[in-house]
N, C-alpha and C positions, 0 to 999 in steps of 0.2 A: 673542396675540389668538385668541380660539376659531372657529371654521370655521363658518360657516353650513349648518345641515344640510339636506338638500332636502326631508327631512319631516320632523313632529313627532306626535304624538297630540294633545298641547295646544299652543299657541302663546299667550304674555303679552305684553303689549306694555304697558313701563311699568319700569324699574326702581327705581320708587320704595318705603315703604313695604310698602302694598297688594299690588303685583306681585310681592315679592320672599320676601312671606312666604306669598301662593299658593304659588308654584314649590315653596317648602318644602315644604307640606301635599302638594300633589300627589308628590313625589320620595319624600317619608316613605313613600307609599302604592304606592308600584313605579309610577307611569305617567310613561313618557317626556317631559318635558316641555320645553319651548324659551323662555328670557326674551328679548326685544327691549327694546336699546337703544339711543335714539339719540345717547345723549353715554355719561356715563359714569354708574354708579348711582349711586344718591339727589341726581342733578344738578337735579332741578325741585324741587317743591314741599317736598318732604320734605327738602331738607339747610338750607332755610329756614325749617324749622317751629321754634318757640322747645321744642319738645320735652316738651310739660307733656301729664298724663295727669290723669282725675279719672274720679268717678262721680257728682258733683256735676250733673248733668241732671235737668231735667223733662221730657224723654220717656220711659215704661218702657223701651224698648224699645232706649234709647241706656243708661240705667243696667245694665241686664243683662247688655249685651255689655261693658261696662267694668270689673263686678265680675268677669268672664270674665279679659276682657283684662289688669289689673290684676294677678290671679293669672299668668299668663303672665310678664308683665313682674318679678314679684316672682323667677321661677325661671330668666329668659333665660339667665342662667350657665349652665345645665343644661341649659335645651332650648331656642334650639337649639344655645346654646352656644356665648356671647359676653359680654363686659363693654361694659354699655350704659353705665356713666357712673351707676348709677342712684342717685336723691335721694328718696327719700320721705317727705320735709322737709311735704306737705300740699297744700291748696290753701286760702288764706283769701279768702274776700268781704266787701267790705265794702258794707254796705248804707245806705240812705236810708229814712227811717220809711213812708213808701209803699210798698215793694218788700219789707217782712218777712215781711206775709201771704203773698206767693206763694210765697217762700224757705220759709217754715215748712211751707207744703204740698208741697213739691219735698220737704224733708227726712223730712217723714211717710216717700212714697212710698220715697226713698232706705233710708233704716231698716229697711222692710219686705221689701226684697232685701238685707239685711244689712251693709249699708254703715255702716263706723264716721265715720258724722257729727254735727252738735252744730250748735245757734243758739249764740253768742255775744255778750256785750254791748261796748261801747264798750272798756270797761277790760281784758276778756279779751283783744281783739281788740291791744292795746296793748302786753299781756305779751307777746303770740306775736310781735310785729314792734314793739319799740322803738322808736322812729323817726317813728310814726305819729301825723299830723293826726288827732284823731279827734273834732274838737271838732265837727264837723257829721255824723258816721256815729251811726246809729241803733242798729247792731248789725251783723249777722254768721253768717258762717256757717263751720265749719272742720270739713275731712275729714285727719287726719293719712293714711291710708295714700294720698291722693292724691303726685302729685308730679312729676319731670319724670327725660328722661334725653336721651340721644345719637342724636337719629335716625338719621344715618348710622353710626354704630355695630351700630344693633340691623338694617339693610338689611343694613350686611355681613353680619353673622349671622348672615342666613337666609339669603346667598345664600351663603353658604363651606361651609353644614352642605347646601343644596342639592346643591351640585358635588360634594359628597362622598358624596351617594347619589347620584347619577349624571345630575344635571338640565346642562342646556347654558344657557350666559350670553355671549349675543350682543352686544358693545356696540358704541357708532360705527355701531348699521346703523337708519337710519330707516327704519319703515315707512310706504309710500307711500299704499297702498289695500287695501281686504280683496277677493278674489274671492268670486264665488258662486255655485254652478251648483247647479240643477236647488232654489231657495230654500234653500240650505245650504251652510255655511262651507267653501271650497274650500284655501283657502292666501290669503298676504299675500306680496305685492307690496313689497319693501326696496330700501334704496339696495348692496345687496351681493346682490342675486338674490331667486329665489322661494323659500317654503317652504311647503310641501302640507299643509295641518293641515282636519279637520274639525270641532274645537272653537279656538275664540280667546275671551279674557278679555280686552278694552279695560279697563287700570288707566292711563292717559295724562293721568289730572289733568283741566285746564284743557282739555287738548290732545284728550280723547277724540274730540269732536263733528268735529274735523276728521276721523277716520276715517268715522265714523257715518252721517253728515250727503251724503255720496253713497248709503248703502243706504235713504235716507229717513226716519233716525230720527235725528231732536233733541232732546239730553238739555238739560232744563230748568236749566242752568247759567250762569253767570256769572264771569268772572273779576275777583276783588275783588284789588287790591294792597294788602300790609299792610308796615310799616318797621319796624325793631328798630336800638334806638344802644345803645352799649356807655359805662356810667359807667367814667371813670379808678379806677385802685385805690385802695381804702381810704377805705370809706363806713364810719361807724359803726354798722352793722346784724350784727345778728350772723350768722357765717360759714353756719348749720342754717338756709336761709331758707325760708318755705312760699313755694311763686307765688301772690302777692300784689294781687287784681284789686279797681280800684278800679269798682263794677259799674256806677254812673251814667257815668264817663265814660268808660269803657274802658280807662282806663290799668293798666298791669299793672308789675309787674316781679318779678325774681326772679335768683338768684346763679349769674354767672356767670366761673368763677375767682374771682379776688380783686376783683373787680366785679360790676356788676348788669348784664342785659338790661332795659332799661325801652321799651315801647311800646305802641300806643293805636289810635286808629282813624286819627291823623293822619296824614300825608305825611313833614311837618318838623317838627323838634325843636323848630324856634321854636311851634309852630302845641301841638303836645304839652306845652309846656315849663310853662303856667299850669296843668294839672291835675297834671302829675307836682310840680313845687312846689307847689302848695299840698296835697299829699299826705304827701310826702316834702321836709320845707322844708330838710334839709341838700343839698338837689339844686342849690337856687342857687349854692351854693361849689363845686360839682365841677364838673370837667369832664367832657361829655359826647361823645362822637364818632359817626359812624357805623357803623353794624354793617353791615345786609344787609337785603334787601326780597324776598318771595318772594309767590306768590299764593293765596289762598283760592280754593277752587271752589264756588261759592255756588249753593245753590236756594232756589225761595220759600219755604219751612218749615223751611229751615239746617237739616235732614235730608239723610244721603246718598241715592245713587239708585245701586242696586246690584240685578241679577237676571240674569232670564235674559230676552234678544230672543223675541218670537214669532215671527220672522222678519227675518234668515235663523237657518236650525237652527244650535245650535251656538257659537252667538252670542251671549256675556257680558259684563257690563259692572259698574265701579265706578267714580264717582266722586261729584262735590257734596258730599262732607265739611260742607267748613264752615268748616274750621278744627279739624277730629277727624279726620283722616283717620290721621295717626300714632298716635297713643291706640288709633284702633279696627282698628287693621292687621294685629294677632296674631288677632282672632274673626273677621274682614271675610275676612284672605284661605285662612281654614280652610275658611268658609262657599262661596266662590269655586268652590274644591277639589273640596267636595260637588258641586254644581254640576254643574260638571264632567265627574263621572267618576260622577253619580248616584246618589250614595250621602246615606245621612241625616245629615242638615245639623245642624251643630254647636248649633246653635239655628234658629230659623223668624224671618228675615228679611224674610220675601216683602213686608211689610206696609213696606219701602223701595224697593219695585219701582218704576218711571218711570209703571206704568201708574195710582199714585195717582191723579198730577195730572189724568188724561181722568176719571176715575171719582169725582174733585170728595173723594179720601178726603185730603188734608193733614194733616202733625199736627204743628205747628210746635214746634220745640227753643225755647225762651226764654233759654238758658243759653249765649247765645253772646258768645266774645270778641272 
């Protein structure tokens, strides 16, 4: 177990996605940095994420960072150098004759930053997934270079290519409180001692606002619970599967081993089980079981909230994903980095800053599962 050091330059607190692929950026870049953890990494929200990636958004500004991220994920072998599991099998939607206008204009906007995507008709949608209800779907929407991989996978990644440029990975140590003297990040307060840092990145999920929330600032978050059941093996769907969202009622699924992950906005299988059958009707003959439930950190325009504190100095924050936090972890926590250590940001985020919501600027994601 590694030592807690009594100072850092950076200190992260988070070893999730987000946090872990900071520490990378920052380590890549020579500055000293420290990750906190209170269990073990990718134990919160990210080892429960069903692991899917897309550029399929109608926000600009979420497709951007994803045709970014997307290239990343395509080279993670390489940098930073790890086997994520990866499937770039797609992502298909399936729509309802209501919701094609908005799709068609999401897809404009997609195309235009370069995204290999396409509208779809019933019968297309059919070919790419066998199997498929498609007797009330209107059409569609398919991105092949979408697709899904290993969260916890691609967390170690960046934290083993971190250790190896000489970042420190602290785990088992909760942190308690941030200090702050003179309006400026002094050190954090853990269940294993103090550590002296004048810059700190809160990446803590769900969990951030319990730090925050004594310096006077509450990030506009929510913790939403979402369930994933695991189908018994040997469904007739073929093995190259796209993730598969059904977009009126939330149900999704996609291959996982010699099974499917299938889940929705539901609780219970029972409560999920009339949309995923009448979706997928060989679903009634299998068996299904439990998988694992982890949490969404929810804002009101399912946009993250990611920038820099005005107070105290020094003092960064990411989280409210959505349900994107993994997807967006390779450009999120490069941008963090910048941040950071003030240098030019991989792209211009600012416009996910917390300080939208006073300033009445919102710009809601539609494209959420």
């Amino acid at each position: 177990m590694a030592e807690l050091p009594s100072s850092a330059d950076v200190v992260i607190v988070g070893g999730g996605m987000t946090g872990t692929s900071a520490l990378y950026y920052l380590a890549r870049s020579g500055v000293p940095a420290t990750l906190l953890e209170r269990d073990l990494l990718s134990s919160g929200s990210t080892s429960k994420a069903a692991g899917g990636f897309r550029a399929q958004f109608s926000d600009e500004l979420n497709i951007k960072i994803m045709v970014e991220a997307i290239r990343r994920f395509e080279r993670f072998d390489e940098e930073p150098g790890a086997d994520i599991d990866l499937k770039q099998w797609g992502y298909l939607f399936l729509l309802k004759e209501d919701q094609l206008g908005s799709f068609e204009e999401s897809v404009a906007l997609q195309k235009d930053h370069g995204v290999d995507v396409r509208m779809v008709s019933p019968a297309e949608a059919l070919d790419i997934v066998p199997g498929l209800n498609v007797e009330d779907v209107a059409g569609g929407t398919f991105s092949p270079t979408d697709g899904y991989a290993t969260p916890a996978a691609a967390v170690q990644g960046y934290a083993m290519a971190a250790r190896n440029l000489g970042a420190t990975i602290v785990e088992d140590c909760e942190v308690h409180a941030i200090d702050v003297a003179a309006s400026r990040v002094s050190g954090v307060v853990t269940s294993r001692g103090v550590v002296s840092t004048s810059k700190l990145i809160c990446a803590g999920g769900i969990w951030t606002n319990d730090l925050l929330v004594p310096l006077g600032i509450e990030l506009p978050v929510t913790p939403e619970q979402r369930f994933v059941f695991l189908s018994e093996p040997g469904d007739p769907l073929p093995h190259r599967l796209p993730l598969t969202v059904d977009y009126s009622t939330g149900f999704y699924f996609h291959r996982e081993g010699n099974g499917l992950v299938i889940a929705g906005r539901e609780t219970a299988m029972e409560d999920l089980a009339p949309a995923a059958v009448h979706r997928l009707p060989f679903l009634a003959e299998t068996g299904v079981r439990p998988g694992w439930s982890g949490f969404y950190a929810v804002t009101p325009d399912h946009n993250a909230v990611l920038g820099r504190a005005s107070e105290p100095e020094g003092l960064f924050y990411a989280t409210g994903f959505s349900g994107h936090g993994f997807m967006q972890g390779p450009v999120v926590g490069e941008y963090l980095a910048n941040l950071a250590t003030d240098t030019e940001p991989i792209m211009d985020l600012s416009a996910f800053s917390a300080d939208r919501f006073a300033a009445g600027n919102q710009r809601p994601e539609l494209r959420v599962i």
